[in-house]
C-alpha positions in Angstrom: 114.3 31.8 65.3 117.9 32.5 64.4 119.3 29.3 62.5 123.7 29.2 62.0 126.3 31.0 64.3 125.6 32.7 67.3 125.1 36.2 66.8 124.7 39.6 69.4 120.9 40.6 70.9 120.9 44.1 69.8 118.7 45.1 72.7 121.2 43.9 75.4 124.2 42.9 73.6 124.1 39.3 75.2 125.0 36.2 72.9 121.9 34.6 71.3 122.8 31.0 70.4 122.0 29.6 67.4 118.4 28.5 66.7 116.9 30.0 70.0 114.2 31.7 69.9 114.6 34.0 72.2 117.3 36.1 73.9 119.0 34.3 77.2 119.7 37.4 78.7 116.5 39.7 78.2 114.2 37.8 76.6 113.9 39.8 73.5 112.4 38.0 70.5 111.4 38.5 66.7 108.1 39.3 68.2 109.8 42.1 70.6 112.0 43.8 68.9 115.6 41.7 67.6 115.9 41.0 64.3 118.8 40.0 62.0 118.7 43.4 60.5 118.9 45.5 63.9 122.3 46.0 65.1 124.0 48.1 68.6 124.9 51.2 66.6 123.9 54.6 68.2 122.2 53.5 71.4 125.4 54.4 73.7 125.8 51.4 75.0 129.4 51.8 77.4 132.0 49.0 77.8 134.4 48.6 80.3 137.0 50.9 78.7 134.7 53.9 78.3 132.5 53.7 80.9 134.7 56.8 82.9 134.3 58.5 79.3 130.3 58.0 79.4 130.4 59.5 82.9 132.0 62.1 81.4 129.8 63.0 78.9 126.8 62.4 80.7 127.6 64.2 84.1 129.9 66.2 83.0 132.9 65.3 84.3 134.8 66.9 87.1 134.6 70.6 87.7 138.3 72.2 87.5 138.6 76.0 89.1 140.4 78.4 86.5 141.1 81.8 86.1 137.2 82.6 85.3 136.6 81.1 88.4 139.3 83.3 90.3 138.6 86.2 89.3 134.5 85.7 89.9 135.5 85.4 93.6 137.7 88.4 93.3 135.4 90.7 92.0 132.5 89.5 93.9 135.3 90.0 97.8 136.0 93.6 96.2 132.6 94.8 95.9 131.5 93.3 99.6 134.8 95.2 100.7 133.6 98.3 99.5 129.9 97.8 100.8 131.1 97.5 104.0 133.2 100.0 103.9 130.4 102.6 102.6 127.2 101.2 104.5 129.6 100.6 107.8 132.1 102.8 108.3 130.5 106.1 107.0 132.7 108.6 108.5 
């Protein structure tokens, strides 16, 4: 049991009033896995503001064509222009 202010669960960041014994939110207790010396630091947990940053990171955002990608396709129409030209229109 947590006695004085309110203070953060660290396993779901919900507010755990004072003296409960328990988490409102998850349930988490001493027993479970909170204690006053556990804290949210490191487990990635996304607000609001970074959640499109998270995606990000996570999915790997959005795929944007370049120059690479250009000349892949380039390359790869020249050589099928030159098989057909070899394998079809052997004169």
């Amino acid at each position: 049991m947590h006695k004085g202010s309110p203070f953060t669960c660290p396993a779901c960041g919900g507010e755990v009033p004072p003296g409960a014994a328990a988490c409102p939110h998850c349930g988490s207790d001493e027993r479970t896995g909170w204690s006053e010396r556990a804290c949210l630091d490191g487990l990635d947990i996304y607000t609001e503001e970074d959640y499109q940053e998270t995606i990000d990171r996570e999915f790997g955002g959005e795929d944007k064509p370049g120059l690479k990608r250009s000349l892949t396709w380039l390359v790869a129409l020249l050589m099928l222009l030159l098989m057909l030209k070899v394998f079809v229109f052997r004169c």
